[in-house]
Phi, psi and omega in degrees: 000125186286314182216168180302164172273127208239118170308124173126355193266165176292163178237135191226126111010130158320340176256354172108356176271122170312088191280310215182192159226151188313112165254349155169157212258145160242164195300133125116316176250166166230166175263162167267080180287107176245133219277119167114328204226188161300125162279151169219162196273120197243137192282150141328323181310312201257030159282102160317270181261162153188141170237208187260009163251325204231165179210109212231123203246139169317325186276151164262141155339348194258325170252035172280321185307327190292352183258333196314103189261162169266329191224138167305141132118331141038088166242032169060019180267084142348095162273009174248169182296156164249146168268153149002288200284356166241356163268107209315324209266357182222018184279010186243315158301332200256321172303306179289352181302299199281356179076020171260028159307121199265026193045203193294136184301155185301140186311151176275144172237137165079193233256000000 
């Protein structure tokens, strides 16, 4: 990256699309404003270029999501623990465990 990354420049994609603007920085990451939609936060890491008008990105448009952050510092990592009772593949095992089987679904009405 030739310079910092600056609130206000445009952020444009490897392929030229114009996502939005720097609406603000944190160490390593910045946020995105994008008109219309959600902002979200993008890492320092795929910044090519950036001056103070334009911030020119590593990524094509197509492989942005996979950068796409909720937050600066983000690392798109599950750091906890899961409970039982919220895991899909074991939520049926765990309901009769716990005696909350709510037994055979209710008779269907009318014809």
């Amino acid at each position: 990256m030739s310079a910092s990354v600056e609130v206000g420049a445009r952020v444009v994609t490897a392929d030229g699309i114009e996502l939005g603007t720097v609406k603000e920085v944190a160490e390593g990451d910045f946020k995105v404003d994008v008109r219309h939609h959600a902002d979200y936060w993008l890492d320092h890491e795929i910044v090519v270029e950036a001056t103070n008008e334009v911030v020119s990105l590593s990524v094509n448009d197509e492989e942005l999501g996979a950068w796409k952050k909720d937050s600066p510092h983000d690392t798109g990592i599950f750091e906890g623990s899961l409970d039982p009772s919220l895991d899909p593949s074991t939520v049926g095992d765990y309901a009769l465990l716990q005696g909350l089987d709510q037994g055979p679904p209710a008779p269907r009405l009318g014809p």
